[in-house]
N, C-alpha and C positions, 0 to 999 in steps of 0.2 A: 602173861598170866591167864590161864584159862580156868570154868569154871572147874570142866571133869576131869583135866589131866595135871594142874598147879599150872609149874611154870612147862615154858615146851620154847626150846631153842635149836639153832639150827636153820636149812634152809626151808623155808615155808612159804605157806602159799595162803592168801588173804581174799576171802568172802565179805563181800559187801551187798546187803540189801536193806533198799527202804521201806518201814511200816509204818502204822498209823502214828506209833510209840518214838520213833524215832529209827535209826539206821541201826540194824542188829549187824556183826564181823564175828567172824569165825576166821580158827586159821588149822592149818593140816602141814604134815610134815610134807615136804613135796612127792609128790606121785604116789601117795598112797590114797585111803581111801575114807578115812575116820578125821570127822569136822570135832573142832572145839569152840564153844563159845566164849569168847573173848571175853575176861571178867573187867564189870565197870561198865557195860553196855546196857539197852542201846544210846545211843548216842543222839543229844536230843541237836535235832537240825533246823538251824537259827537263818540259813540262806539257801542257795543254791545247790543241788547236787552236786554240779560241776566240780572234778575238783577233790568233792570228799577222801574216795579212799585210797586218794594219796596222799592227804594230809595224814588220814589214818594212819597207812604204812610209814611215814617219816615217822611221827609219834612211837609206834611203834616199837620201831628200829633207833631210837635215841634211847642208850645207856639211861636203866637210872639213878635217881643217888648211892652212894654209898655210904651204908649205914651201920657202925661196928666193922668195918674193915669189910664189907657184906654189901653186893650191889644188889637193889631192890627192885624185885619184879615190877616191870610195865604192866600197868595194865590202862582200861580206858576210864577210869575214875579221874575227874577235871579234866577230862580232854574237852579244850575247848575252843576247838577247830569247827569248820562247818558252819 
């Protein structure tokens, strides 16, 4: 789930950087050109970088429930990786 485009599926590409706030992710459909901000960020970082935005991407990339017969967009709200 992003914030400008809802949800965006498909093969994509994962932006990770760290600020003062926490690690802000964006993701873009591959080889184009236009980021989207991950909704549910940033991501407040409790350890190491090391690491992070492939916890990210797993998270990510794990289906989420299904709700009403209706699987419900990821996003980073309780991610609580890092």
């Amino acid at each position: 789930m992003t914030e400008e485009a809802g949800a965006i599926t498909g093969e994509l590409e994962l932006l990770c950087w760290p600020e003062n706030d926490g690690l802000h992710v964006a993701a873009r459909y591959a080889e184009t050109d236009d980021w989207y901000t991950v909704s549910g960020g940033p991501v407040r970082l409790t350890g190491d970088l090391e690491g992070v935005s492939e916890q990210v991407a797993q998270h990510l990339r794990t289906p989420g429930p299904v709700v009403d017969g209706n699987e419900k967009a990821v996003s980073l709200e309780g991610f609580a990786g890092a």
